[in-house]
N, C-alpha and C positions, 0 to 999 in steps of 0.2 A: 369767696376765695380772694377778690379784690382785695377785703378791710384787709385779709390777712398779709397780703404782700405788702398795702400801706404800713401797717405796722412794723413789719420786718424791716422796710427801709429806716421808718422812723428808729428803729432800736440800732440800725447800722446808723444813722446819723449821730444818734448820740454818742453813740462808742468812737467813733471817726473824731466829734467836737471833744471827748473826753482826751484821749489821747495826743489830739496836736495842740491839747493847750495845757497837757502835763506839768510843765515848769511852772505856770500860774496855780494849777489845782495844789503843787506839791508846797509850792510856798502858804497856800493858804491853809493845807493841810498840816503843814509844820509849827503852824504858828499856833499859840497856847488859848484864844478866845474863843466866842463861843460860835466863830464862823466853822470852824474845821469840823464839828462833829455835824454841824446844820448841811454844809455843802456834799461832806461823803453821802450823809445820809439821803440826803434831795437826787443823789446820782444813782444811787444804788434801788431808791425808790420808783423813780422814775422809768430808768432801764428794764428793771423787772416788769413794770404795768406793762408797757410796749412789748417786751418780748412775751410775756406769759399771755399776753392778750391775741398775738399775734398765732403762735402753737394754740393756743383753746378755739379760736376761729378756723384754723386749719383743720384740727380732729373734728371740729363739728359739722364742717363740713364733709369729709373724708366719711363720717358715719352716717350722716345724712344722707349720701350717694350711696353707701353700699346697703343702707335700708330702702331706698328705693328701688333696690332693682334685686332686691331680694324680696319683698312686696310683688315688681312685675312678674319674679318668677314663682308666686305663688298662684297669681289670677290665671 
């Protein structure tokens, strides 16, 4: 349950550094070489690992609890 809140924050950090540094993503975003497509993509890559890492540690946990005490109320 821990990793999962690490991750959660980590995926709020990054959305927090994306957002207050907008002006610099948008200029590099606008610009025609071959950073714009590298930098959305590295953001969007990124983002997703942390948060999709973050939700699969939660449900794994969350069914891991309720098979154990679906287990105890079998014994």
């Amino acid at each position: 349950m821990l990793k999962a809140l690490v991750y959660l924050i980590a995926a709020g950090v990054a959305y927090y550094l994306v957002f207050t540094h907008a002006r610099e993503l948008l200029s590099i975003m606008s610009s025609k070489t071959i950073k714009a497509p590298l930098v959305s993509m590295s953001i969007v890559v990124v983002v997703a690992y942390l948060y999709g890492t973050a939700v699969a540690k939660l449900i794994k946990h969350t069914l891991e609890d309720k098979l154990s005490s679906q287990n105890l109320r079998e014994e």
